[in-house]
C-alpha positions as CSV (number, residue, x, y, z in Angstrom):
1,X,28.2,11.5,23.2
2,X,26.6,8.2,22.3
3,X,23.5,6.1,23.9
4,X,24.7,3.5,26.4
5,X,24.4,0.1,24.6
6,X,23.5,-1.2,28.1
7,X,20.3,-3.9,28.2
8,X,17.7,-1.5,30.1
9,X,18.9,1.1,26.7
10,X,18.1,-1.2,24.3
11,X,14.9,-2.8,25.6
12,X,13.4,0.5,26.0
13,X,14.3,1.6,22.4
14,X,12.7,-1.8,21.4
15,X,9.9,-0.7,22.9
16,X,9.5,2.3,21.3
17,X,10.1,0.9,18.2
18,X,7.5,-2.1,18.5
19,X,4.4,0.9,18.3
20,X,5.9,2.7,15.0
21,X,5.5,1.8,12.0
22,X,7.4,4.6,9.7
23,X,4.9,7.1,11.6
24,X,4.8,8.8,14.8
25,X,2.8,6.7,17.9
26,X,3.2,8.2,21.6
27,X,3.8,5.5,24.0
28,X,3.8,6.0,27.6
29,X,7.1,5.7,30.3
30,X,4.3,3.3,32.1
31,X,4.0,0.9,28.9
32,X,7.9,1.0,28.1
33,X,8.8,0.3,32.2
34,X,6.3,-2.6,31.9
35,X,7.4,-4.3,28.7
36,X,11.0,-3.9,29.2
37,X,10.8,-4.8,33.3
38,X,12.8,-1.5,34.2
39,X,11.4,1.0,36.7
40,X,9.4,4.0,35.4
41,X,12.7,6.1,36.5
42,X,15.2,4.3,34.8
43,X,12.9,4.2,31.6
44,X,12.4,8.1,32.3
45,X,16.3,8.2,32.1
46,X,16.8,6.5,29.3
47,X,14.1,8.4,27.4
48,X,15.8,11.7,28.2
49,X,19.1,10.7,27.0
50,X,17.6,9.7,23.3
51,X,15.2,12.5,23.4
52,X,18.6,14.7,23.5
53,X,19.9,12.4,20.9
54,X,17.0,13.4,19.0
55,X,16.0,9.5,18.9
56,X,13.5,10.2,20.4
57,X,9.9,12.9,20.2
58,X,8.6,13.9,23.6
59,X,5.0,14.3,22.9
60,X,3.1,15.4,25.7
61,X,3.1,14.5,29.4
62,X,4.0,11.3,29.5
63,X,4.0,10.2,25.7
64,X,6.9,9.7,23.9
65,X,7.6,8.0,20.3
66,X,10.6,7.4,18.2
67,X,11.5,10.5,15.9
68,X,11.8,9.8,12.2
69,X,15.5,9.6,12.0
């Protein structure tokens, strides 16, 4: 089981990326559905699927940030 290479995938995991710098930084579903244009649901979505990937560190409520992998 892979991530879906699909635009609304990649934009959020852009997003993500953009507030890390080799170190963990929680960013909210609100902040990645704005920047990337995709509802909060769909970014929700997508943030599950990496976060099962283990792409992906679910912080809190709300704040997520990419794992060091």
């Amino acid at each position: 089981m892979g991530i879906r290479t699909d635009a609304s995938s990649l934009s959020v995991l852009k997003s993500l990326l953009l507030y890390t710098n080799s170190r963990v930084v929680p960013i909210s579903l609100y902040r990645v559905s704005k920047e990337t244009g995709i509802s909060i649901a769909t970014a929700y979505r997508k943030i599950v699927e990496m976060t099962r990937m283990g792409l992906v560190l679910r912080l809190g409520r709300g704040a997520y940030a990419v794992t060091p992998k």
